[in-house]
C-alpha positions in Angstrom: 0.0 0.0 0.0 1.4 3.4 -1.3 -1.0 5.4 1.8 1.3 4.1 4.4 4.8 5.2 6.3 7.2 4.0 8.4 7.5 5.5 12.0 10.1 4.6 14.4 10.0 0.9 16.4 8.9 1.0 19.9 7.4 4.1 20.0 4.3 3.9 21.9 3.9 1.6 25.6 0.7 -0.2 26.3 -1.3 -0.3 29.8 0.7 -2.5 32.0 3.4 -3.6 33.1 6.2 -4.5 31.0 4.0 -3.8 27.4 5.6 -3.1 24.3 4.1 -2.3 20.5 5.9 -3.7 17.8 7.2 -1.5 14.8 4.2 -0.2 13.3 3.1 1.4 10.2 1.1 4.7 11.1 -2.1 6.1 8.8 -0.2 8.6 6.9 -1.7 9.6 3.3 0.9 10.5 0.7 -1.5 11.7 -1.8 -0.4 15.2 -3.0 -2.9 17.6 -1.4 -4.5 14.8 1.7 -3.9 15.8 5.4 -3.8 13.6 9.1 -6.2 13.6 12.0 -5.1 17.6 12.7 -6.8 18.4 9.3 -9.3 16.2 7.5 -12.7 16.6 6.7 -15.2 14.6 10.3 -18.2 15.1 9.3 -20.5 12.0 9.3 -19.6 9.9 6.2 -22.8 7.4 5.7 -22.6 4.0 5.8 -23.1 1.4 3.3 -23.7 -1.8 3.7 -23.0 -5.4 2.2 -26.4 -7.2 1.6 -26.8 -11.4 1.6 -25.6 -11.9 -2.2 -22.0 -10.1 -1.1 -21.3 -12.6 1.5 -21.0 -16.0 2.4 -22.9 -17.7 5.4 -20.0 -18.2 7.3 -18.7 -14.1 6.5 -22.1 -13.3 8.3 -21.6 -15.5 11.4 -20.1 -13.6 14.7 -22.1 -15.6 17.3 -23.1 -11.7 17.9 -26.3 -9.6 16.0 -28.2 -6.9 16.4 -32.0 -6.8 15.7 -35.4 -4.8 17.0 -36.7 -6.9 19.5 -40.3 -7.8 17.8 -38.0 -8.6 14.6 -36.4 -11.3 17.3 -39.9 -12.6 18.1 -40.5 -13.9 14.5 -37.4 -16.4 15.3 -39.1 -18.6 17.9 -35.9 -19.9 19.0 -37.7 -22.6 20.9 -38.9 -24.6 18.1 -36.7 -23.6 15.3 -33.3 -24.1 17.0 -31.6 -27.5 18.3 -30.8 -28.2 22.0 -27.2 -29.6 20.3 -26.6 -26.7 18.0 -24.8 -23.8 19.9 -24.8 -21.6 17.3 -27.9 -22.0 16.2 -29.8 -18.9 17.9 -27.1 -16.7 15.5 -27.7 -18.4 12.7 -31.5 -18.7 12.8 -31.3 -14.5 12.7 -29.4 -15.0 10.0 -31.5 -17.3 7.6 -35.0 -15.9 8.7 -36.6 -14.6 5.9 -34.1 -15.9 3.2 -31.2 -13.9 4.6 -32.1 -10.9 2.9 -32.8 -9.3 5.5 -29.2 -9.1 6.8 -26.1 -6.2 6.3 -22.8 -5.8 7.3 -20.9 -2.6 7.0 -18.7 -2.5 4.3 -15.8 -0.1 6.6 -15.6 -3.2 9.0 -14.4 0.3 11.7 -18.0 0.8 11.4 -19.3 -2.3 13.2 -16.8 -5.8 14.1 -16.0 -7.5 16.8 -12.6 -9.1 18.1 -13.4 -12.4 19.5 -10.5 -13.2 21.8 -10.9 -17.2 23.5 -8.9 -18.8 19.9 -5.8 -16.6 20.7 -5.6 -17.6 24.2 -6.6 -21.5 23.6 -4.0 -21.7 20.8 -1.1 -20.5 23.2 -2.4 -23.3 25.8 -3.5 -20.4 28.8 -3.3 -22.6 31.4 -0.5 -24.5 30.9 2.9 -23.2 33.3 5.3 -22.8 30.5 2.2 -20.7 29.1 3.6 -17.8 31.2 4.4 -14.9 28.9 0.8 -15.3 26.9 -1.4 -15.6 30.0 0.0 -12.5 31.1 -0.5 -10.5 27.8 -3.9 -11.7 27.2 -5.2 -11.0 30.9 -3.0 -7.5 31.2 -4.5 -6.4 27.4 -7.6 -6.8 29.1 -6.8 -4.9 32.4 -5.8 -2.3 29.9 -8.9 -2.5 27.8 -11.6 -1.9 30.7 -9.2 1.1 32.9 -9.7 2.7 28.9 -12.9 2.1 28.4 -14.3 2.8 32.0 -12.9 6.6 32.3 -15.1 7.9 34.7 -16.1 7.4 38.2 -19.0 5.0 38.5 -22.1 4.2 41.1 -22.8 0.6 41.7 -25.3 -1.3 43.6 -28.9 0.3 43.6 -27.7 3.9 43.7 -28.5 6.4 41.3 -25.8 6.7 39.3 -23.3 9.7 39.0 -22.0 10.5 35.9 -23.4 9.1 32.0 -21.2 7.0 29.3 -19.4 9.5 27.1 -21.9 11.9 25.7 -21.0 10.9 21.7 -22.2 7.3 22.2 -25.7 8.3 24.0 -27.8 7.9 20.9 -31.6 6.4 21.1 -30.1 3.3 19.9 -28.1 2.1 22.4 -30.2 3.6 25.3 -32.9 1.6 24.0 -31.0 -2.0 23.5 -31.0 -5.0 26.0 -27.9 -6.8 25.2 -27.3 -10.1 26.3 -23.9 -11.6 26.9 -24.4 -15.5 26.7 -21.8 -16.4 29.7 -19.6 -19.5 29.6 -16.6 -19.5 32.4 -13.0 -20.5 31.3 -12.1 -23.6 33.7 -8.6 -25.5 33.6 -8.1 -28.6 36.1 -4.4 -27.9 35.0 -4.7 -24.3 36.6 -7.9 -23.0 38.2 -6.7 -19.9 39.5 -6.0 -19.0 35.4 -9.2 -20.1 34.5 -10.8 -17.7 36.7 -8.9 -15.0 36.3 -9.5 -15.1 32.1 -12.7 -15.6 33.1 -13.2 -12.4 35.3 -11.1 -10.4 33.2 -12.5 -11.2 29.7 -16.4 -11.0 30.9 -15.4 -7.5 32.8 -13.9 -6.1 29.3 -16.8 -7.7 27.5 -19.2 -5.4 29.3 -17.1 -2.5 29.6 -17.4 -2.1 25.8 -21.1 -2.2 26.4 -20.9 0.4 28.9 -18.6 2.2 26.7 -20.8 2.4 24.2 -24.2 3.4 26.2 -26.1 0.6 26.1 -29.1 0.8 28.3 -28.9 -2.4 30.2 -26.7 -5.5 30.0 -28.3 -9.2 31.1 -25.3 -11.7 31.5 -26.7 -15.1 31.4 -25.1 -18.7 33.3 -25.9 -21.5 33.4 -27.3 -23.6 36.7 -24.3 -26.0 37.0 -22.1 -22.7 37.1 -24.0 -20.4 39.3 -22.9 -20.8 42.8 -19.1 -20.1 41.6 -20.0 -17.6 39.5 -22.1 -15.9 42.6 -18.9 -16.3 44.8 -16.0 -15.7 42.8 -16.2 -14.2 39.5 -19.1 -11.6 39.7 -18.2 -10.0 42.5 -14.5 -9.7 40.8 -16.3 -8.5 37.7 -18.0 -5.7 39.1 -15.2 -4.3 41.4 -13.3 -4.2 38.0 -16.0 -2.3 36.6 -16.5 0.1 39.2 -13.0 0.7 40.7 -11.4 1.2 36.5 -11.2 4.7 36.8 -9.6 5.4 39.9 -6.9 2.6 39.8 -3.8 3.5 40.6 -2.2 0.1 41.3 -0.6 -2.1 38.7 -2.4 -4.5 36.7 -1.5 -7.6 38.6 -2.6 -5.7 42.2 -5.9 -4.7 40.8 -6.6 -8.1 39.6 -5.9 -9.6 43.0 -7.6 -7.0 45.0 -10.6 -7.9 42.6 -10.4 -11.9 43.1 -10.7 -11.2 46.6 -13.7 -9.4 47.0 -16.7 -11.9 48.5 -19.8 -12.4 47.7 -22.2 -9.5 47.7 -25.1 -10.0 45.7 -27.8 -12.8 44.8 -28.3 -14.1 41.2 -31.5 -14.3 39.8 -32.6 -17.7 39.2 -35.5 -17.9 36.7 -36.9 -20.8 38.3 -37.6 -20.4 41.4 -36.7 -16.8 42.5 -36.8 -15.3 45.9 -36.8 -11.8 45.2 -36.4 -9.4 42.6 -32.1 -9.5 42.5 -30.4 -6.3 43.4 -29.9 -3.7 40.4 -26.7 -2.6 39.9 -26.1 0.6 37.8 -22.5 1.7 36.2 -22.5 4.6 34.2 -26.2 4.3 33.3 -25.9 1.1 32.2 -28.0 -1.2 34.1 -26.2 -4.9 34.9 -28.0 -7.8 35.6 -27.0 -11.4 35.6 -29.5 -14.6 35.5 -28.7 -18.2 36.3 -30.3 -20.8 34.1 -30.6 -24.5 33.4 -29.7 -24.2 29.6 -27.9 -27.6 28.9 -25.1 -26.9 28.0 -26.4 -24.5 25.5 -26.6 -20.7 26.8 -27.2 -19.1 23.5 -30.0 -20.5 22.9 -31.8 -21.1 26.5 -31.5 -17.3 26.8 -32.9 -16.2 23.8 -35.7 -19.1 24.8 -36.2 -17.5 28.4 -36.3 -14.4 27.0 -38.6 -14.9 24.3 -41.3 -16.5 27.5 -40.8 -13.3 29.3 -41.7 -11.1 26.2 -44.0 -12.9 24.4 -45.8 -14.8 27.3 -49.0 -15.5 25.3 -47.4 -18.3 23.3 -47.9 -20.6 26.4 -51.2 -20.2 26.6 -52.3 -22.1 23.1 -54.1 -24.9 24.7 -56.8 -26.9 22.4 -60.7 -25.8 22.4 -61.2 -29.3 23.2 -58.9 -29.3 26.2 -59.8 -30.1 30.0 -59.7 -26.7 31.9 -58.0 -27.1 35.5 -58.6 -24.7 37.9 -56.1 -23.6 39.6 -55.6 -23.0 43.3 -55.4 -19.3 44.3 -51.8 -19.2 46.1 -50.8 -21.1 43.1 -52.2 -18.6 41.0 -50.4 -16.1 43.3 -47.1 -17.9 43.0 -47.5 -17.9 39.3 -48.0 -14.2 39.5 -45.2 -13.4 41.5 -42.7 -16.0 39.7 -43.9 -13.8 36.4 -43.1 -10.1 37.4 -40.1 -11.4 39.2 -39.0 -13.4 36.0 -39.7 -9.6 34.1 -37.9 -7.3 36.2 -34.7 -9.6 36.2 -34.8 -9.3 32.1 -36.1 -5.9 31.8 -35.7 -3.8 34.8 -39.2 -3.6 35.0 -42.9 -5.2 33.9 -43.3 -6.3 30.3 -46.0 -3.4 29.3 -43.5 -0.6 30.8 -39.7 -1.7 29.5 -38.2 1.0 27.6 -36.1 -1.7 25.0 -36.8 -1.8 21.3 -33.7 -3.3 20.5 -31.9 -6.5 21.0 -28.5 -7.2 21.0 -26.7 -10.8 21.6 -23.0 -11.2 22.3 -20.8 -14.2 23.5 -18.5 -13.1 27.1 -15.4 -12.8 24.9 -15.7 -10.3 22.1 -15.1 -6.6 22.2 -17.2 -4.3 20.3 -15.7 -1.7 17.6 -17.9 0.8 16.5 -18.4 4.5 15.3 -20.8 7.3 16.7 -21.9 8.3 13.5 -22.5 4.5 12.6 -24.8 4.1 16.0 -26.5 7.1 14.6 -27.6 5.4 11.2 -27.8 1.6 12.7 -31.1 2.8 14.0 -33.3 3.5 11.0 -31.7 0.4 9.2 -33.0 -2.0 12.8 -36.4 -0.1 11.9 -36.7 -1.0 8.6 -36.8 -4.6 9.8 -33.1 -5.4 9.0 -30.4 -7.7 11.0 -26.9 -6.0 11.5 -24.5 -8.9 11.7 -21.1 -7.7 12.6 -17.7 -8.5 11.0 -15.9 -11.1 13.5 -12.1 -9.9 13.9 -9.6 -12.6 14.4 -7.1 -12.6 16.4 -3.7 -14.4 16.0 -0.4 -15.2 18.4 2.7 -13.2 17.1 5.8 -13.0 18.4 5.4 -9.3 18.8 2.4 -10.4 21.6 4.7 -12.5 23.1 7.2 -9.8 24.0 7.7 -8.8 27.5 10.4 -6.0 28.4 11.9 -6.0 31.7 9.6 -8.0 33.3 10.4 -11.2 35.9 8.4 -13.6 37.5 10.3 -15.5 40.4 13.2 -13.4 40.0 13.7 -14.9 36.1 13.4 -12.8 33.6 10.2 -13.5 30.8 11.5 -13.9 27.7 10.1 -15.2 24.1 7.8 -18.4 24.8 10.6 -21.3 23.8 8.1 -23.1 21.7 8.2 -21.1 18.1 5.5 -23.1 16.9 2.5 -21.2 19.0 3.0 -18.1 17.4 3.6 -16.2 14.2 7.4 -15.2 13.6 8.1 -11.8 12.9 9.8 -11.8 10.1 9.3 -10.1 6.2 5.7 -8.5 5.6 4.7 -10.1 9.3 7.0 -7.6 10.9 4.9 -4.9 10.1 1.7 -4.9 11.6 -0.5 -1.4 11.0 -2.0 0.1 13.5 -5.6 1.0 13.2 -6.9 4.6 14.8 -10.7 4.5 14.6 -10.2 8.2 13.7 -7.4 8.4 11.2 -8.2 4.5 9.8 -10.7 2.4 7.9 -10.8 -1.2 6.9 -12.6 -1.5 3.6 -14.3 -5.0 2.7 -12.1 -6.9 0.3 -14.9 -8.6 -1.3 -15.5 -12.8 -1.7 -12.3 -12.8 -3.8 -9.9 -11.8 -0.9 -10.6 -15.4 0.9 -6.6 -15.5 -0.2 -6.7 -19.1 2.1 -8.6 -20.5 -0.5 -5.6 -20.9 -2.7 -3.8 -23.4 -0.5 -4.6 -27.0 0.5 -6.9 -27.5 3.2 -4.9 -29.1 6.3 -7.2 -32.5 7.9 -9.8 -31.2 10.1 -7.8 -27.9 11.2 -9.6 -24.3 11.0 -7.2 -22.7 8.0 -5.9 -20.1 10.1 -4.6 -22.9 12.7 -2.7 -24.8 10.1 0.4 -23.3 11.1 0.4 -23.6 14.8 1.5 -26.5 16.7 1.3 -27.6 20.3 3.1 -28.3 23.2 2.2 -32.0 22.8 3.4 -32.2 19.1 6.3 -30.0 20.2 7.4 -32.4 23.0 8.1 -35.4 20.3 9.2 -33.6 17.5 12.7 -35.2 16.6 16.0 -33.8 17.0 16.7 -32.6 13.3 13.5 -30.1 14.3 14.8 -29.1 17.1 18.6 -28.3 16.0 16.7 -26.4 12.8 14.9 -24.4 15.5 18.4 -23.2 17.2 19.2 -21.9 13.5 16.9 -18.8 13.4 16.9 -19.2 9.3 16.3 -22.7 9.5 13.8 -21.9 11.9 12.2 -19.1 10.0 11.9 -21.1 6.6 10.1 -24.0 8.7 7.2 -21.8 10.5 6.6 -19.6 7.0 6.2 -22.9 5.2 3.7 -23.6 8.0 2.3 -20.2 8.1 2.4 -20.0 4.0 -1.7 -19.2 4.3 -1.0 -15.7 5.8 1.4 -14.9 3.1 -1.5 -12.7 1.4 -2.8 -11.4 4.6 -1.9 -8.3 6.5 -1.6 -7.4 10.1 -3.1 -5.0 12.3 -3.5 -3.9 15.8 -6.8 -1.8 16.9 -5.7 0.9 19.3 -9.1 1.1 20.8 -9.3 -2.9 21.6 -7.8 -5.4 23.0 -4.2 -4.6 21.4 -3.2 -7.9 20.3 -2.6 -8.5 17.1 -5.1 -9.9 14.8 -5.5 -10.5 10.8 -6.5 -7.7 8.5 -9.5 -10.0 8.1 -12.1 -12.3 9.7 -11.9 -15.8 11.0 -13.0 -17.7 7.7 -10.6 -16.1 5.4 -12.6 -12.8 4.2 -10.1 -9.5 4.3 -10.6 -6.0 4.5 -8.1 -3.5 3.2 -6.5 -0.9 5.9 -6.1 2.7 4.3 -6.0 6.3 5.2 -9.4 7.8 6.3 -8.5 10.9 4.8 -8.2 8.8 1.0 -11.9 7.1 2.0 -14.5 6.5 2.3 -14.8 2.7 1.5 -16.1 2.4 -1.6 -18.6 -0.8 -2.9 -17.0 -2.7 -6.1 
């Protein structure tokens, strides 16, 4: 690309402690005439969209989408979706009504989402010798939720203090429920990782939520997970949430202070609640979070839970010809009771008075990228009927991520992970990785003919962007000739491109306002978008 220009290595420090940014290529334009972020042109470009015959089903799927919330009730997710099929409740908004209902933005800045658990699960998290990538991932997203949470915060039935940041207050937002379908991260190998990934990532999860104004956020677990979840990990969550601003302390001291806090509220259990659960209110954003038995399917158990509390009169088609039982009066009460209990966990308040016309569903693991003048058009496209899909970011271990500068653990000082086969090398067009401003930057869809992957042979059962990667399993037994090639860094080099050779036509980027690892200029099934200059856009449709 012609748009771009080198700036010094090393030239900017991430959030924590011992973080370092690789060389990076900045957003400069060097067309004759064209200015930077001092000088271009910020009014509202308008969005455009990609429409079902641009895209392939698996280009639409994010396990995340965006409808109106009586566009949701036309899915009956109860009997259209299998108990077995996880991702089912994403894709039944997706192929209602033929698909042609659906849009994605063509700027993928406009609306994506990095989804984070592959990066960590490829570089084994919980494994000891896993040191230097447990402690990027869970200090990235320390990082991520003391940036997103700037201001001071009121938690716990209080009325809250201060708003999300005035430029992402829009109707929209203030009138979406999202729903975060929650799955904790557990490791027999190490527990005490598990938890803390799981803490961190759901806390960073709803801070981009916050971020971004929405009016209330239900997190959703399942029965078999409640009582830790109620003891450990939202209580942890929350202080995170509420204590982001004012931290002072390291990453790691945070954290800690965090997995210590005990148990201080009750989860609503839609079964058989006691009482209408504690509201808790962070930046205006109301927080909720509901235990359920969902068999080992959460996606779709809460969109079915949901769907009973808002559209309750699809219970009650019993047969003309059916036996009528009356029903005791205190069970008639209970009923009543277990109803408007059941209603102000999901809404806040009763069915007839919720404010919500929106719907948004998101997995406890992906960070949401947007734009403020994207929010603004989103909502007449959600009232025209329309599903907004967004583009699913993936992210991928690099050496650069696996960096640490003067940092020791034990008194030993972190170095490179020794196992080259969990990450990509940086070396040739991998070394530069451009860095993506949401002001200065766009990322414009490279069409179906940028699935570059395609061009190689498929690799047994592997997801294409995995081919490359081995384990510490296969890197235990691999014979000696590998290992002396790995103590020859050309050797070495030719050996993990060969086994990389799928991201030869890919590009790297890091997004300044996420998570700040390192992901693929592109989603996780091979479709690219192009970075350039947002003072040479906007995206343009081929």
């Amino acid at each position: 690309l012609n748009i771009w220009k080198w700036e010094s290595p090393y030239d900017d420090t991430a959030a924590g402690s011992g973080d370092i940014f690789p060389p990076i290529i900045r957003a400069k334009s060097t067309k004759a005439g064209s200015t930077t972020r001092s000088g271009f042109d910020k009014s509202s470009p308008i969005v455009q969209y990609l429409m079902a015959p641009e895209l392939r089903v698996l280009d639409m799927f994010a396990a995340t989408w965006w409808q109106r919330i009586d566009r949701f009730g036309e899915m009956r997710v109860e009997t259209t979706v299998g108990s077995s099929n996880v991702e089912g409740a994403t894709f039944r908004a997706l192929n209602l009504h033929g698909r042609r209902d659906i849009r994605m933005t063509v700027d993928w800045m406009d609306f994506s989402v990095e989804h984070l658990s592959k990066w960590w699960k490829i570089l084994a998290y919980d494994d000891p010798r896993s040191q230097v990538a447990y402690r990027r991932m869970v200090s990235n997203l320390m990082g991520y939720v003391q940036r997103r949470t700037p201001n001071p915060t009121t938690a716990t039935g209080a009325t809250p203090t201060t708003t999300a940041p005035q430029k992402y207050t829009t109707p929209l937002v203030r009138q979406t429920l999202a729903l975060v379908a929650y799955m904790p991260y557990s490791s027999k190998q190490s527990p005490d990782r598990g938890d803390r990934l799981t803490v961190t990532s759901l806390a960073a999860t709803m801070s981009s939520l916050i971020h971004h104004g929405f009016g209330r956020i239900v997190v959703v677990v399942d029965q078999q997970a409640y009582q830790h979840t109620q003891d450990t990990i939202w209580p942890a969550v929350l202080h995170l949430l509420n204590t982001a601003s004012t931290a002072e302390e390291n990453w790691e001291e945070r954290l800690e202070q965090a997995m210590a806090i005990e148990n201080g509220s009750n989860i609503h259990n839609d079964e058989t609640p006691t009482s209408i659960p504690p509201l808790c209110i962070i930046q205006s954003t109301q927080i909720n979070l509901i235990a359920l038995d969902t068999a080992r399917n959460v996606p779709k158990q809460t969109l079915v839970a949901l769907e009973r509390v808002l559209f309750p009169e699809r219970g009650n088609t019993a047969s003309a010809n059916a036996t009528v039982v009356e029903i005791d009066p205190e069970e008639k009460s209970r009923r009543r009771r277990l109803r408007r209990d059941n209603e102000y966990a999901w809404l806040g308040t009763s069915r007839e008075e919720h404010p919500y016309k929106y719907l948004y569903l998101t997995e406890p693991d992906t960070l949401l990228m947007t734009k403020p003048y994207a929010l603004e058009q989103f909502k007449s496209l959600l009232d025209q009927g329309r599903v907004l899909s967004p583009h699913r970011l993936q992210p991928i271990p690099h050496e650069y991520d696996l960096m640490m500068k003067d940092e020791t653990i034990g008194g030993k000082k972190l170095r490179l992970d020794p196992n080259p086969t969990l990450y990509v090398p940086a070396v040739g067009n991998w070394s530069r990785v451009i860095d993506m401003d949401p002001v200065d930057t766009i990322c414009c869809d490279g069409g179906l003919d940028s699935v570059a992957h395609l061009r190689h042979e498929k690799c047994g059962g592997s997801v294409w962007w995995q081919c490359g990667f081995g384990t510490r399993a296969t890197f235990d037994k691999r014979n000696a000739t590998f290992r002396h090639q790995l103590n020859n860094a050309t050797l070495r080099n030719q050996e993990l491109v060969h086994g990389h050779r799928r991201f030869l036509d890919y590009q790297f980027v890091r997004f300044r306002e996420g998570s700040r690892i390192i992901h693929l200029a592109g989603g996780g099934h091979g479709r690219q978008c192009r970075p350039q200059a947002a003072v040479d856009g906007p995206c343009r449709k081929d």
